[in-house]
C-alpha positions in Angstrom: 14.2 24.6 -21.2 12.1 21.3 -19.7 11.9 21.2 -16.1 14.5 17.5 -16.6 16.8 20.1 -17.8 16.2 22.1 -14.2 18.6 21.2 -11.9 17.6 19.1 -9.0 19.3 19.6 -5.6 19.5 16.0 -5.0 20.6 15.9 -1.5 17.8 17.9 -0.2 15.4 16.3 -2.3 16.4 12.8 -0.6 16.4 13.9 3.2 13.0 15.5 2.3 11.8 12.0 1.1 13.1 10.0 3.5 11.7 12.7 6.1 8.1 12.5 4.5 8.4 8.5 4.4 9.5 8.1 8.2 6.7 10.5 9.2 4.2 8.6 7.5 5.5 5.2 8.2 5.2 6.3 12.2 1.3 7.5 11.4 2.0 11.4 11.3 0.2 12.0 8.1 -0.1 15.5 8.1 3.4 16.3 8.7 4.5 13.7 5.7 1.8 15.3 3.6 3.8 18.8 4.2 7.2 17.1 3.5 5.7 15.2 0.4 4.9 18.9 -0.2 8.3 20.1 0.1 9.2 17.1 -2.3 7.3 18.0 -5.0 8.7 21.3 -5.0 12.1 20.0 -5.0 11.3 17.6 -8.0 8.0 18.8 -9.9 8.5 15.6 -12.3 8.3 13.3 -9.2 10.6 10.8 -10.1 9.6 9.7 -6.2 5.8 9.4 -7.0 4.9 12.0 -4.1 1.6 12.8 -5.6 0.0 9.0 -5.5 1.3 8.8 -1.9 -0.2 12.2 -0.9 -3.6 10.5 -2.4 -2.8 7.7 -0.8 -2.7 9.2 2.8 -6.1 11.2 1.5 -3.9 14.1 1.6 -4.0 15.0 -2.3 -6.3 14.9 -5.1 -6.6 11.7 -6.8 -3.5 12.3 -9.9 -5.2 11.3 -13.4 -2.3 8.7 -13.5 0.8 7.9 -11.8 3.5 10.4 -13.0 5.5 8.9 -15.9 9.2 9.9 -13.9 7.7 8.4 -11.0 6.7 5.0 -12.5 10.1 4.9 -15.2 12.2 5.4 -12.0 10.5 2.8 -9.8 11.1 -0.3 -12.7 14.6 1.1 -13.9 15.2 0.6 -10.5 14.0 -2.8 -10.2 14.3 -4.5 -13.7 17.3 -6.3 -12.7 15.1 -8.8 -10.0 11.8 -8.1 -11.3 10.7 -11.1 -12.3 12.6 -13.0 -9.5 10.8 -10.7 -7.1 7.3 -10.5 -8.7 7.1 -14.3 -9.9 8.5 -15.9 -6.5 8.0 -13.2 -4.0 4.8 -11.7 -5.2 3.3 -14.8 -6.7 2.4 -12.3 -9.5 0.8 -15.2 -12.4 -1.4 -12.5 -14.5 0.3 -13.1 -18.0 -0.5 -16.9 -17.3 -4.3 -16.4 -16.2 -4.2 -14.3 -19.3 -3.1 -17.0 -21.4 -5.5 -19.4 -19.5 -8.6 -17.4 -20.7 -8.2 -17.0 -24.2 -7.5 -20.6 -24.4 -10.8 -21.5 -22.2 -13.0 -18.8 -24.5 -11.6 -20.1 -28.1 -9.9 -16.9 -28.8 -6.9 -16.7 -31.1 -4.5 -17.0 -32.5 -3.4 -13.4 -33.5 -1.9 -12.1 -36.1 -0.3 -8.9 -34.6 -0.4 -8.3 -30.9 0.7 -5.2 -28.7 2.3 -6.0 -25.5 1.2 -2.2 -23.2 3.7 -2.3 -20.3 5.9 -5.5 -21.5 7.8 -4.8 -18.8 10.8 -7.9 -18.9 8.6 -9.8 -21.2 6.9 -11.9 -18.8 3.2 -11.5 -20.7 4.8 -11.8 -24.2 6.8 -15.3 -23.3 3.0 -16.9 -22.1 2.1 -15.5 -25.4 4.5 -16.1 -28.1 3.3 -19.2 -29.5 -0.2 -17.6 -30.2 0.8 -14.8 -32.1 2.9 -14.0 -35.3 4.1 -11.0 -34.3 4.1 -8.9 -30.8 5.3 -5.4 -30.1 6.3 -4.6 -26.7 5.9 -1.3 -24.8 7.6 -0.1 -21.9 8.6 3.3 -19.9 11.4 1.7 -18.7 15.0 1.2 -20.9 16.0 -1.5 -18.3 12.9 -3.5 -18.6 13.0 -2.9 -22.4 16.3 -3.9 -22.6 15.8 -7.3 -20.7 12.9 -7.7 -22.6 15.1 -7.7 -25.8 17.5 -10.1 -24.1 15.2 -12.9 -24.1 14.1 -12.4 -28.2 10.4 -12.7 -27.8 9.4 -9.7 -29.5 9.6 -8.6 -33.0 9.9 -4.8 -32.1 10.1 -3.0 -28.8 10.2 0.5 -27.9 10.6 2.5 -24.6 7.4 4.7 -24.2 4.6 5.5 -22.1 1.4 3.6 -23.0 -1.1 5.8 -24.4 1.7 8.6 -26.0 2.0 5.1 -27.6 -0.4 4.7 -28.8 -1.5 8.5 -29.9 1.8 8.2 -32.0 1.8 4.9 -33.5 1.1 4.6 -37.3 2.0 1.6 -38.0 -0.9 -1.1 -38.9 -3.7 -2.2 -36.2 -3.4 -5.1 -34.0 -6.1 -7.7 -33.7 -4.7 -8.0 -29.4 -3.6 -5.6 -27.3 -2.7 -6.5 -23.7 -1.9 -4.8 -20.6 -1.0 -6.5 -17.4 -0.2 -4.7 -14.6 -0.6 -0.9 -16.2 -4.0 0.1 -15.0 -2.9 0.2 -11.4 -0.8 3.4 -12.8 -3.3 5.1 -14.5 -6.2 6.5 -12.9 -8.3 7.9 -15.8 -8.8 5.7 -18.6 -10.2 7.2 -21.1 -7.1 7.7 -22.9 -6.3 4.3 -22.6 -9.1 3.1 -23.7 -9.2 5.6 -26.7 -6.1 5.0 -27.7 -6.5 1.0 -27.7 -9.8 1.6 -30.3 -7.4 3.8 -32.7 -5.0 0.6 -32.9 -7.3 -2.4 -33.2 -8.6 -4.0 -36.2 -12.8 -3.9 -36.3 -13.3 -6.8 -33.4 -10.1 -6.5 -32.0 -9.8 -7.7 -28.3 -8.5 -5.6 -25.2 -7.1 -7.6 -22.3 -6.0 -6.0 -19.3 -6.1 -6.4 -15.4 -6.6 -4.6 -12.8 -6.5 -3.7 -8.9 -9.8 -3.3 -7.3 -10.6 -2.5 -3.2 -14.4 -3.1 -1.5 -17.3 -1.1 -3.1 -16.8 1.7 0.2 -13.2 2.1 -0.4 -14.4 4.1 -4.0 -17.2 6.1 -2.5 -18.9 6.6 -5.5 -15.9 7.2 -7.4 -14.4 4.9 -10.1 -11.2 5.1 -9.6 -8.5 5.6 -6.1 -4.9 5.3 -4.9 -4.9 2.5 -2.8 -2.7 2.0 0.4 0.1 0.4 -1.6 0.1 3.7 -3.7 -1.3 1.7 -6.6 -4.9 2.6 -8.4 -8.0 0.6 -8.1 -10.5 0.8 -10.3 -14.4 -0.3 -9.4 -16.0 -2.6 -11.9 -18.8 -0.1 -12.9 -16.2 2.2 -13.8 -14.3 -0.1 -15.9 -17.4 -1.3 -18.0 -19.2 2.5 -18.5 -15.3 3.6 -19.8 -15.6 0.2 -21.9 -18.8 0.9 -23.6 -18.4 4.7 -23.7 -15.4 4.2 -25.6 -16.6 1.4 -28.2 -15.9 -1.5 -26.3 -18.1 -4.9 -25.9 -17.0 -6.6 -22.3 -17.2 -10.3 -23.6 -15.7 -11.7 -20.6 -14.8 -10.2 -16.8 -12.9 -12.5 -14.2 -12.2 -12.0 -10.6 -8.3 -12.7 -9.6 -5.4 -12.2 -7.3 -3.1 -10.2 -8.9 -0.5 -10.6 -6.5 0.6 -11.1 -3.0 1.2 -7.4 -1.1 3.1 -7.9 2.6 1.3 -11.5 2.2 -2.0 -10.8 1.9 -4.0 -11.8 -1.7 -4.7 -7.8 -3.6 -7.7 -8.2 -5.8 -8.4 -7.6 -9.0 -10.3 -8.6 -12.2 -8.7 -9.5 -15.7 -11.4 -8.1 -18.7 -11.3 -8.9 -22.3 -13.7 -7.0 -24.2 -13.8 -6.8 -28.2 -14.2 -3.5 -30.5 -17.2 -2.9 -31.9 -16.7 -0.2 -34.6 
């Protein structure tokens, strides 16, 4: 029996939330990190991301990644206005830097590309002419299903990234890219690890990421940020790069969105496999 199997008493479970999210909302951090508690009790698969908001509030460990429940939930949830929301709200323009750079560096064009975290299909429609054939990846069945809707993808399948990419046999890709994914997952070994076991020899990785000021990581590569979302320190990203079999070719400083206003950082890497 799997614990989705377990049943969840779903009206506790929601005034326990909303409970945990009022108290911290109102500054009374210790009293939502006992409620968060309670949550996770109530829901061990998290489906209401507890854990990163506990880290969050430096009430937790760090999680090794956002729980897959949590992160399936949150863009089932929103596929509907997602790209309405983060294109015009957010001014979220990631997929278009991406495309910006490998046009600026001569890279390209590809013959089979991987779309980690496709999401609606905002990353493969700046894409598409570039490549002969893109496979798109998402946890969420809404987004996937949007994604399918607009016909820019020759296959698509719902699926966290790296069990992805631990189960895929079908052949290697010379591109794999992964907007907005690294700010839920902490560790990235397995990305990364994963990514080399699907590339051709001098494939390319391209992916961005959230970052915060050099104290904010105190000596640690990787945190939950205050909007709940990991941030990753460039040192960290480069050692995981090179310990894994990766050449950074080219690193870029970016906004990768707009949060309550205000410009998050980040960085957008392509880096090439060296076998």
């Amino acid at each position: 029996m799997t614990q989705k199997s377990k049943k969840i008493d779903e009206e506790a479970l929601a005034a326990a939330y909303n409970r945990a999210l009022s108290l911290e909302k109102s500054g009374h951090f210790d009293a939502a990190a006992a409620a968060y508690r309670e949550v996770l009790e109530l829901d061990p698969e998290d489906h209401g991301g507890a854990a990163v908001r506990l880290a969050s509030m430096g009430r937790g460990d760090t999680p090794l990644k956002a729980p897959d429940a949590y992160v399936a939930t949150l863009f089932d949830q929103h596929a509907e206005v997602f790209d309405n929301v983060l294109v015009d709200q957010l001014d979220y323009c990631v997929p278009l830097l991406v495309r910006q750079r490998i046009q600026a560096l001569g890279l390209g064009p590809f013959k089979r590309v991987l779309d980690l975290g496709c999401g609606t299909g905002l990353t493969g429609g700046a894409l598409r002419d570039m490549a002969e054939d893109i496979t798109g990846v998402d946890l969420s069945e809404n987004m996937v299903e949007i994604a399918h809707e607009k016909d820019l993808y020759e296959t698509l399948y719902v699926a966290e990234a790296v069990d992805f990419l631990d189960d895929n046999d079908d052949e290697p890709f010379d591109l794999i890219v992964a907007t907005d994914v690294l700010p839920y997952i902490g560790a990235l070994e397995p990305l990364f690890f994963g990514a080399v076991d699907n590339l051709v020899p001098g494939g390319l990785l391209i992916f961005s990421s959230e970052t915060l000021p050099a104290e904010a990581f105190a000596g640690r590569g990787y945190v939950v940020g205050p909007h709940q979302r990991f941030a990753h320190s460039e040192t960290y990203l480069r050692d995981r790069l090179t310990a894994t079999g990766f050449e950074v070719i080219d690193i870029s400083d970016i906004t990768v969105r707009k949060e309550e206003g205000e410009p998050t950082a980040g960085q957008l890497l392509i880096a090439r496999f060296k076998p």
